[in-house]
C-alpha atoms as one frame of an Amber mdcrd trajectory, in Angstrom:
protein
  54.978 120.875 124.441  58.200 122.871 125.190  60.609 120.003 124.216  58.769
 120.263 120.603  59.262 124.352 120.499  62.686 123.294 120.332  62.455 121.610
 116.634  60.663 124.474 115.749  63.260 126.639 116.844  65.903 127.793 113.812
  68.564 127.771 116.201  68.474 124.357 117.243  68.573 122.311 114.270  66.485
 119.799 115.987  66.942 116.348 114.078  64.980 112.642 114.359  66.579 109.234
 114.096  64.949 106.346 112.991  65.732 102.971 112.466  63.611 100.284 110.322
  60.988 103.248 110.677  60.751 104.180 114.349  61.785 107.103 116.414  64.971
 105.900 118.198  66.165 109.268 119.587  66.720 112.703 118.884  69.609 115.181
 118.730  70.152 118.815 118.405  73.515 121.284 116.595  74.275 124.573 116.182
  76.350 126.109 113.042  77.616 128.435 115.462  79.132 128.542 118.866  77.325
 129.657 122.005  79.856 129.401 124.420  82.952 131.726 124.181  84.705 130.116
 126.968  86.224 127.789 124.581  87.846 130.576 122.549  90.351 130.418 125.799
  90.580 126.164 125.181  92.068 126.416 121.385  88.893 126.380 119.924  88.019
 128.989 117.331  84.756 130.009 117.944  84.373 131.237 114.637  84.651 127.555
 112.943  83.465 125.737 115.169  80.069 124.032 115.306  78.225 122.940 118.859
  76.789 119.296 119.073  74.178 119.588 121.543  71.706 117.931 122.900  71.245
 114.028 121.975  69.054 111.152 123.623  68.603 107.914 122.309  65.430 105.777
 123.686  66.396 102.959 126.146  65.322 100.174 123.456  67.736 101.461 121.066
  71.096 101.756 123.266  73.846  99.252 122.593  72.861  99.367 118.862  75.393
 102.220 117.862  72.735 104.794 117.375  74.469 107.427 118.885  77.562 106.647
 116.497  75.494 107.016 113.660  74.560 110.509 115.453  78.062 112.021 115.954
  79.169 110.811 112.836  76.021 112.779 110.877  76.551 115.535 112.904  80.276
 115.420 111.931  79.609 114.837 108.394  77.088 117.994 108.459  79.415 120.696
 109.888  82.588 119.028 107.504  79.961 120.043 104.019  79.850 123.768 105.783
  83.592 124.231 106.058  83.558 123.899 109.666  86.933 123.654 111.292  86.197
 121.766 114.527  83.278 120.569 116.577  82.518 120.917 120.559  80.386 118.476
 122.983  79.522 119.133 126.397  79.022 115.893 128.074  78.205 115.293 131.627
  81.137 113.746 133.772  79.482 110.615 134.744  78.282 109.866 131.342  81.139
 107.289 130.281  79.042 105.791 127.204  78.556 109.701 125.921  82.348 110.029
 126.473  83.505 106.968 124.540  81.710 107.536 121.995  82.801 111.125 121.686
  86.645 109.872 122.443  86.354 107.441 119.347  85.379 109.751 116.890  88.434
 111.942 118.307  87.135 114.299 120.700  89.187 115.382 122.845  89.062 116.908
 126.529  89.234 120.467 126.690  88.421 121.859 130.160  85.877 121.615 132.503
  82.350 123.911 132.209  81.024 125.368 135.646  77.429 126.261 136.007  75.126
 128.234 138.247  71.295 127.518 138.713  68.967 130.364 140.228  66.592 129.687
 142.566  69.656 127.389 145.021  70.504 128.366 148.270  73.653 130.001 148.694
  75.903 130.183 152.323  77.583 133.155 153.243  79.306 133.629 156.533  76.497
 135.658 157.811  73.238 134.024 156.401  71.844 132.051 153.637  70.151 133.536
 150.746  68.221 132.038 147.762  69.064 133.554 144.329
């Protein structure tokens, strides 16, 4: 129920991909770019749109569906006048990262993240945030 609130969601721009009919995966872009740190990277935030999240059903991997995903994606923010395009991918996804790298994405820093609710060490004690 929540992953559907997503499609419903202007924001996300929530998209389907089929292939001879079926639902092969899913993928998500913004028109706009939620993550200023990249302003510091070379990116204008201002023309830049975000590819975000994109899955592709276990049947359907090794059949270039996620190719066919970047390069719609691509083809959608180049019709808006969009400068450049961002990814975050995680580091141990090498398919994700190929397949970024041959449509010519390029490496632009590293993202650090926080999750409340983790245990954190101090000298003194631990605490849970």
């Amino acid at each position: 129920q929540k992953f559907l609130e997503k499609f419903k969601d202007p924001e996300n721009n929530g998209f389907i991909t089929k292939k001879d009919n079926e639902i092969c995966g899913y993928f998500f872009m913004k028109f706009k770019n939620t993550y200023p740190i990249l302003k510091e990277n070379y990116v204008d935030i201002n023309d830049n749109g975000y590819l975000s999240y994109e899955y592709v059903f276990k049947k359907y991997r090794g059949q270039k569906i996620q190719q066919f995903n970047i390069y719609n994606r691509l083809q959608m923010l180049k019709e808006k006048k969009f400068k450049t395009a961002t990814a975050i991918i995680l580091k141990d996804n090498y398919a994700s990262i190929r397949s970024f790298e041959k449509f010519g994405f390029k490496k632009c820093g590293i993202l650090y993240y926080f999750k409340f609710g983790k245990r954190i060490r101090s000298k003194d004690h631990v605490k849970i945030i």
